[in-house]
Each structure stands twice: as structure tokens, then as C-alpha cells.
DSSP file (Angstrom, degrees, kcal/mol; ACC not computed):
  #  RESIDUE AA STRUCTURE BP1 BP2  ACC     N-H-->O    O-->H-N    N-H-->O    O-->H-N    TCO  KAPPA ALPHA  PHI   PSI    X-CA   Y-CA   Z-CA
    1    1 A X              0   0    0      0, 0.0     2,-0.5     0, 0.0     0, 0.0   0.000 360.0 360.0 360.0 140.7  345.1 -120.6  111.5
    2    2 A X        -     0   0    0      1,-0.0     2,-1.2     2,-0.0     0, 0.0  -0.932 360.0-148.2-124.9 134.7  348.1 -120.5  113.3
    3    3 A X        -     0   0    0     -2,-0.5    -1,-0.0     1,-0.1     0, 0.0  -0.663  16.2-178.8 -81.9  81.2  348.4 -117.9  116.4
    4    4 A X        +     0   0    0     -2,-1.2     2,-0.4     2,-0.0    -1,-0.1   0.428  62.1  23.2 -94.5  35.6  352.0 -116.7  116.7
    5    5 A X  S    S-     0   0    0      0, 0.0     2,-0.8     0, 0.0    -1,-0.0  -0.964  83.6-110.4-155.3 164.7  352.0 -114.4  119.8
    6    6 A X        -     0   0    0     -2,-0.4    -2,-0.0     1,-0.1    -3,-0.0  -0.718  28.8-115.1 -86.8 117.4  349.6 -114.3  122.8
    7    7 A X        -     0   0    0     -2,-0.8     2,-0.6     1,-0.1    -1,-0.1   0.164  17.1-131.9 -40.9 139.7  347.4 -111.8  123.4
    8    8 A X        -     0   0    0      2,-0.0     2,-0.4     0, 0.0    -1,-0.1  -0.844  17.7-174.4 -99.1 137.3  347.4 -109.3  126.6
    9    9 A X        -     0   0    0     -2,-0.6     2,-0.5     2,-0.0    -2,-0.0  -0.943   6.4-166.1-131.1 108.1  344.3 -109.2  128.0
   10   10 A X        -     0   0    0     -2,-0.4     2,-0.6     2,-0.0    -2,-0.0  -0.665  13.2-156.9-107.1 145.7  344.7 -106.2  131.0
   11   11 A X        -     0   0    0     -2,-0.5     2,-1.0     4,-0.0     3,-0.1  -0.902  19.7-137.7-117.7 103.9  341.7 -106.4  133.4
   12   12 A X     >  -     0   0    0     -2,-0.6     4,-0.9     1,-0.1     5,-0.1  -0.646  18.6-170.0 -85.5  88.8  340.2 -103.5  135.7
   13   13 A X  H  > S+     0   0    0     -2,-1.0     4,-2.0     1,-0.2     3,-0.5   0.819  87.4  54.1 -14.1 -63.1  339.6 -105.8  138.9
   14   14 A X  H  4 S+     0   0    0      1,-0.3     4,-0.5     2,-0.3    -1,-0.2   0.792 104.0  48.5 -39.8 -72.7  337.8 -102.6  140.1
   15   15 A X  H >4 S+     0   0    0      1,-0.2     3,-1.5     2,-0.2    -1,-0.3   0.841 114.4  45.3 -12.9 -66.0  335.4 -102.1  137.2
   16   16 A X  H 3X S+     0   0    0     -4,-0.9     4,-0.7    -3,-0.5     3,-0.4   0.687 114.4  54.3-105.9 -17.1  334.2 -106.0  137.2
   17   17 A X  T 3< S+     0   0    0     -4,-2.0    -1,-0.3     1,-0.2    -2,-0.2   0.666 109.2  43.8 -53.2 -23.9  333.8 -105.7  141.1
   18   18 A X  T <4 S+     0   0    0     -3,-1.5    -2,-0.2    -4,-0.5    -1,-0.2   0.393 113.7  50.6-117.4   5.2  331.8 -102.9  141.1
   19   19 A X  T  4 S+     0   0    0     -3,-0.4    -2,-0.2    -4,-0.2    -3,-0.1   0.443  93.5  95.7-104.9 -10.9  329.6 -104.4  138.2
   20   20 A X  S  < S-     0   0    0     -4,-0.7     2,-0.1     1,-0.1     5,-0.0  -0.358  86.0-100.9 -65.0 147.0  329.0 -108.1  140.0
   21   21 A X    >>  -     0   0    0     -2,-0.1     3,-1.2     1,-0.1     4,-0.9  -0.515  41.8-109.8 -69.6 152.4  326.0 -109.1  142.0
   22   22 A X  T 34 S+     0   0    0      1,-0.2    -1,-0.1     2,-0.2    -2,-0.0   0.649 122.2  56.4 -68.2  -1.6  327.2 -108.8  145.7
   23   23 A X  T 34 S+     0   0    0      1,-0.2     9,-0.8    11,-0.1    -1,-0.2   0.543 107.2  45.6-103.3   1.0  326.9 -112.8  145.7
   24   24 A X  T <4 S+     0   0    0     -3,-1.2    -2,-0.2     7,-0.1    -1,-0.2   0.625  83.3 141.3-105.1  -6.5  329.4 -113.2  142.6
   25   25 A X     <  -     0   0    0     -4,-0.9     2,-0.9     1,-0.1     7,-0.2   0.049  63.8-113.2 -32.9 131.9  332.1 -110.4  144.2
   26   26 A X        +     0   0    0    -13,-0.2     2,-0.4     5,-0.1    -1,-0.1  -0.532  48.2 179.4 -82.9 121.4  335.6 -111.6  143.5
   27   27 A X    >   -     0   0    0     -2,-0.9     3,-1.4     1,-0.1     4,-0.0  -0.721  44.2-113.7-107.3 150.5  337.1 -112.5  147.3
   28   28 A X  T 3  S+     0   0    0     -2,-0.4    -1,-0.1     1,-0.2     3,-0.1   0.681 119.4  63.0 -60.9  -7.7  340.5 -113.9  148.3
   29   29 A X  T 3  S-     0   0    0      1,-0.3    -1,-0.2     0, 0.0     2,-0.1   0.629 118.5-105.9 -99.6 -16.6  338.5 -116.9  149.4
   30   30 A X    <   -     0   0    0     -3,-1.4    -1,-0.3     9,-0.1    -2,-0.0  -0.160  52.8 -32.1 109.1 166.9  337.4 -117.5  145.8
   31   31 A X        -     0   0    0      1,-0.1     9,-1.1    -2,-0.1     2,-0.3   0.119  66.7-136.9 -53.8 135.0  333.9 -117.0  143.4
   32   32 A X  B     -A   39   0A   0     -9,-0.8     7,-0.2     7,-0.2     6,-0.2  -0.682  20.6 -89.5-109.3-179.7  330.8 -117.6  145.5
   33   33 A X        -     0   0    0      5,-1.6    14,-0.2    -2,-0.3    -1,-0.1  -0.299  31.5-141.3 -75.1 140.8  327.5 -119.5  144.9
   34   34 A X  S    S+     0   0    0     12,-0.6    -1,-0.1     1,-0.2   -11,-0.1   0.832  98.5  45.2 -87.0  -2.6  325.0 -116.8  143.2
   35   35 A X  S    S+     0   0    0      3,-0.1    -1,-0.2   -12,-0.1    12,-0.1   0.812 129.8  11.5-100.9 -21.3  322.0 -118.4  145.5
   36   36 A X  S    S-     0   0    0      2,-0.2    -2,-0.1   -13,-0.1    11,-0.0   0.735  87.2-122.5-114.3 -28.9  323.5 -118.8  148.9
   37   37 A X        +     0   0    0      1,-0.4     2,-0.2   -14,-0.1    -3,-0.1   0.180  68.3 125.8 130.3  -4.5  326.8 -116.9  149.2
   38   38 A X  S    S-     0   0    0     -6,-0.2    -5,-1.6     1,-0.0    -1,-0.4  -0.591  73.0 -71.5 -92.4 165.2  328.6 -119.7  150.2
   39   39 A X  B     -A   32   0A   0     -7,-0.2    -7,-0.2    -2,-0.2    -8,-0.1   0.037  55.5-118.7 -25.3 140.9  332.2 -121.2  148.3
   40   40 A X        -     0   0    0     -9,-1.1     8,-0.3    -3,-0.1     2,-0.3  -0.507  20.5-130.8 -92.9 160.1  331.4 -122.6  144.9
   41   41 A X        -     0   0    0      6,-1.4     6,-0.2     3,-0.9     8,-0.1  -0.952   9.5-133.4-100.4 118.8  332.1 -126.2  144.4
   42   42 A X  S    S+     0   0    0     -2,-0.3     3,-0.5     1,-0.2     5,-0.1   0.990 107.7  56.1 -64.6 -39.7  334.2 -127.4  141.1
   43   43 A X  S    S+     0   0    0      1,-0.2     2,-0.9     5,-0.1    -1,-0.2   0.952 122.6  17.2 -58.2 -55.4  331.3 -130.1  140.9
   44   44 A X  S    S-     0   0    0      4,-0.1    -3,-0.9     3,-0.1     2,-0.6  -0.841 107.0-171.9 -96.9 101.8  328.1 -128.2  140.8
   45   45 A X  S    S+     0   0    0     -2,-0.9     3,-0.1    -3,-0.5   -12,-0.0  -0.978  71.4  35.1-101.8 125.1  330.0 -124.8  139.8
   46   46 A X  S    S+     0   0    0     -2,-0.6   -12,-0.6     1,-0.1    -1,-0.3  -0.759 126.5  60.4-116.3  21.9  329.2 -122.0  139.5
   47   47 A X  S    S-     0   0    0     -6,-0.2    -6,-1.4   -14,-0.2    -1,-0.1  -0.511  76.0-128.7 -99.7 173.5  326.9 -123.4  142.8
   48   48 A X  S    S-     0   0    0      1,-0.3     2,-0.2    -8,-0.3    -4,-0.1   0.673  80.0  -5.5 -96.9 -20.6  328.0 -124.8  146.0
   49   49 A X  S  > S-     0   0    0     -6,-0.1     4,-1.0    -8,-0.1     3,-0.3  -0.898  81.3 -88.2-155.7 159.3  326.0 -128.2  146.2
   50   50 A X  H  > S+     0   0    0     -2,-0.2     4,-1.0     1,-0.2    -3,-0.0   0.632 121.2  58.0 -14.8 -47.3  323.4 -129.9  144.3
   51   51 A X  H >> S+     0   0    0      2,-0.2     4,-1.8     1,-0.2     3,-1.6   0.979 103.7  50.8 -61.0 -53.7  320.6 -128.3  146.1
   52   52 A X  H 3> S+     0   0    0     -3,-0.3     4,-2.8     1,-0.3     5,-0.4   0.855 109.2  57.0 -56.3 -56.4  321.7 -124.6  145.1
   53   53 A X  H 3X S+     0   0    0     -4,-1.0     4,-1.4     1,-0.2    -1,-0.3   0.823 117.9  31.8 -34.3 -54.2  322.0 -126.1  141.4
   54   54 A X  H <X S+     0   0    0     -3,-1.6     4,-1.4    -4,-1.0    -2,-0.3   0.666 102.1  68.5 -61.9 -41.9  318.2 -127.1  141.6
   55   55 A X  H  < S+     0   0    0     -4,-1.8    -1,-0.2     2,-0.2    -2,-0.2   0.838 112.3  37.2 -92.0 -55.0  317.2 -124.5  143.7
   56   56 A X  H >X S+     0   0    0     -4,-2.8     4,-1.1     1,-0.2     3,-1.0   0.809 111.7  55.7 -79.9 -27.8  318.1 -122.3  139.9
   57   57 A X  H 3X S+     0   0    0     -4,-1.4     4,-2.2    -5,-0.4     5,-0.3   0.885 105.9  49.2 -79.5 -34.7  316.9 -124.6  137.7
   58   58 A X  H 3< S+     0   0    0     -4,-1.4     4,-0.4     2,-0.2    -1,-0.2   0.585 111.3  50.1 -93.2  15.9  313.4 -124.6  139.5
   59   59 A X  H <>>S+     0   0    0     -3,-1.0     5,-2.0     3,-0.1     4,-1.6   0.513 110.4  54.0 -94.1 -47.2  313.5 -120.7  139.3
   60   60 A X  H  <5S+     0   0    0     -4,-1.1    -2,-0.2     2,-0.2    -3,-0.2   0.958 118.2  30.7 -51.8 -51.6  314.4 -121.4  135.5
   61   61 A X  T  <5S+     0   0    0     -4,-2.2    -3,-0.1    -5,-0.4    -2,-0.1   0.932 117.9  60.1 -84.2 -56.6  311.1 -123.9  134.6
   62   62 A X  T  45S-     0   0    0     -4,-0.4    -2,-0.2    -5,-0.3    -1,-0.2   0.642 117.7-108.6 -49.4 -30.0  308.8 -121.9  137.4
   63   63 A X  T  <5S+     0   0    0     -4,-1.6    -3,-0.2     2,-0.0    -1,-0.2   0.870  76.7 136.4  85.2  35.4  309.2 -118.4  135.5
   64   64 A X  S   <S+     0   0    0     -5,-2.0    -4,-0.2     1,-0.1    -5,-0.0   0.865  73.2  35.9 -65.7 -53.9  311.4 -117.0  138.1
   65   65 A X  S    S+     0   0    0     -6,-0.7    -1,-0.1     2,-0.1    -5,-0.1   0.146  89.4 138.1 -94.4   6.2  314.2 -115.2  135.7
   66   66 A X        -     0   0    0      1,-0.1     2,-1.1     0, 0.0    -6,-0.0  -0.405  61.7-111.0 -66.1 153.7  311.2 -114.2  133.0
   67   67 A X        -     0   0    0      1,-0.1    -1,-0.1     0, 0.0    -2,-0.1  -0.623  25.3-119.8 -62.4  78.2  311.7 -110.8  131.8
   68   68 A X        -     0   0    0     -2,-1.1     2,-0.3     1,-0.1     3,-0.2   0.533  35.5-172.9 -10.9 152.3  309.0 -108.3  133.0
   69   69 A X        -     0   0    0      1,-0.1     3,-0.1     4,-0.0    -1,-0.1  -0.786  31.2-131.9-162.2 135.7  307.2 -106.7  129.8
   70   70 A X  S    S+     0   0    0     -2,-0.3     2,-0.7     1,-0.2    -1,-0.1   0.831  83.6 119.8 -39.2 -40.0  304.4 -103.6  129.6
   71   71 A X  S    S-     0   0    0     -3,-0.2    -1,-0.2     1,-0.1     0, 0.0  -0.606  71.1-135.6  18.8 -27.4  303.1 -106.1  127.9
   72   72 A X        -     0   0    0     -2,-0.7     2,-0.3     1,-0.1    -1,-0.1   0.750  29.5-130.6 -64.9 167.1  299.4 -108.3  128.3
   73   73 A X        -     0   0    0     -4,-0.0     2,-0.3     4,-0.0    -1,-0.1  -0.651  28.6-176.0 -90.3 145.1  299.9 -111.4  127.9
   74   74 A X     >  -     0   0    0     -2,-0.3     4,-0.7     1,-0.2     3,-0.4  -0.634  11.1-177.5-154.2 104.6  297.5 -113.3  125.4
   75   75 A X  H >> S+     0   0    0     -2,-0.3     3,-1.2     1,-0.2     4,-0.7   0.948  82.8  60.7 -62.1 -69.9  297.5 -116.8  124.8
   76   76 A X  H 3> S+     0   0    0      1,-0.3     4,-3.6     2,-0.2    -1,-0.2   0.540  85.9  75.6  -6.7 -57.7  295.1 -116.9  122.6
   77   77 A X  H 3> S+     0   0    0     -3,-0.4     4,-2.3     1,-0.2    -1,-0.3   0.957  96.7  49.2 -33.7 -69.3  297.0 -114.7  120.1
   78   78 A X  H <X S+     0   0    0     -3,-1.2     4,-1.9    -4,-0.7    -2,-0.2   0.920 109.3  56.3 -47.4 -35.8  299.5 -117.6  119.0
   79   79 A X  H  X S+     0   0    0     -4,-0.7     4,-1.8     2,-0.2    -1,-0.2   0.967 106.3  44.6 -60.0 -66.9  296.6 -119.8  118.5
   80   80 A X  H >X S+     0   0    0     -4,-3.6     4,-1.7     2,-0.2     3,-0.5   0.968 111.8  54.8 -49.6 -52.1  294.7 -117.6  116.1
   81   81 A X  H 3X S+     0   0    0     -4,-2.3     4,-2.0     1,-0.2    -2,-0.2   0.964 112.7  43.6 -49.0 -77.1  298.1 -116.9  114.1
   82   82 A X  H 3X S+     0   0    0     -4,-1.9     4,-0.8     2,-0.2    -1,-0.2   0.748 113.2  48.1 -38.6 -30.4  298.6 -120.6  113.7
   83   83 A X  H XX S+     0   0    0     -4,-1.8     3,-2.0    -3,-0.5     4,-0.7   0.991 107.7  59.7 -60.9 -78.6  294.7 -121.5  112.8
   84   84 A X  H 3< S+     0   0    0     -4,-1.7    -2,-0.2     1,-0.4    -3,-0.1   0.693 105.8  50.2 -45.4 -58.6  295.1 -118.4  110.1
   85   85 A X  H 3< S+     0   0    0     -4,-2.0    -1,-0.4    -5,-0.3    -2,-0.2   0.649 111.1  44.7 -77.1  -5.6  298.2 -120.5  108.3
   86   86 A X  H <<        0   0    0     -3,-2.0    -2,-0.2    -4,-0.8    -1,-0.2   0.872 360.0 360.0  -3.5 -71.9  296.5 -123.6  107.9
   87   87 A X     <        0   0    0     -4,-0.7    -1,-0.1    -5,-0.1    -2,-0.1   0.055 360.0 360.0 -38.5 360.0  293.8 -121.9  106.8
């Protein structure tokens, strides 16, 4: 497929400022880290060092970012469904 003209893409700064976590806010100083605040780094990006990288990733395995639910929880449940198809 061949693209002959470019798209215009207009952007409302305003909008996507007022829709950001206050640690992603676009600044004249550039994008910041979303765990400490401080300049992002192009090596760990969108983070500022290694740690800050780690520091999300062990929110990530730990069950930091899970999703609330009304829910219960029941382990047990998958277990029986799997037994049942065997079965």
C-alpha cells in the first residue's frame, strides 16, 4: 500500500494535560518518570534509572496494579472446572 500524502494529526495539548497522571504532565523540561517524578532517561524510558524500572516491575509480579473486583476470590473454583473436563 502506498501512502501518498501525510496525515495531519492536530493535538489539544490542554486536553492530554489535563487527562495525565501529575507524574506524566508534559513540562518544558521533558516527560517525567511515572514512579519518582524525576527526568526520564532514553535508556530505562519511560523511567529515570534502573531502580524506578524495577521498582514497576515488582509492583507488576507483587499484585500492585491488579484490578479491584466485588468479587471473592476462589481458588478452588478453577481447580474443580479443570477436574470436571478430564472427567
Amino acid at each position: 500500500m502506498h501512502i501518498t500524502g501525510a496525515a495531519k494529526i492536530s493535538v489539544d495539548l490542554t486536553k492530554i494535560r489535563e487527562e495525565a497522571p501529575e507524574t506524566m504532565t508534559l513540562r518544558k523540561d521533558g516527560p517525567r518518570c511515572p514512579i519518582c517524578g524525576k527526568p526520564q532517561d532514553k535508556a530505562f524510558r519511560p523511567f529515570c534509572s534502573r531502580r524506578c524500572a524495577d521498582v514497576d516491575l515488582s509492583r507488576w509480579l507483587n499484585g500492585s496494579y491488579a484490578i479491584p473486583s466485588d468479587e471473592p476470590v476462589d481458588p478452588d473454583a478453577d481447580l474443580s472446572q479443570e477436574e470436571t473436563r478430564r472427567d
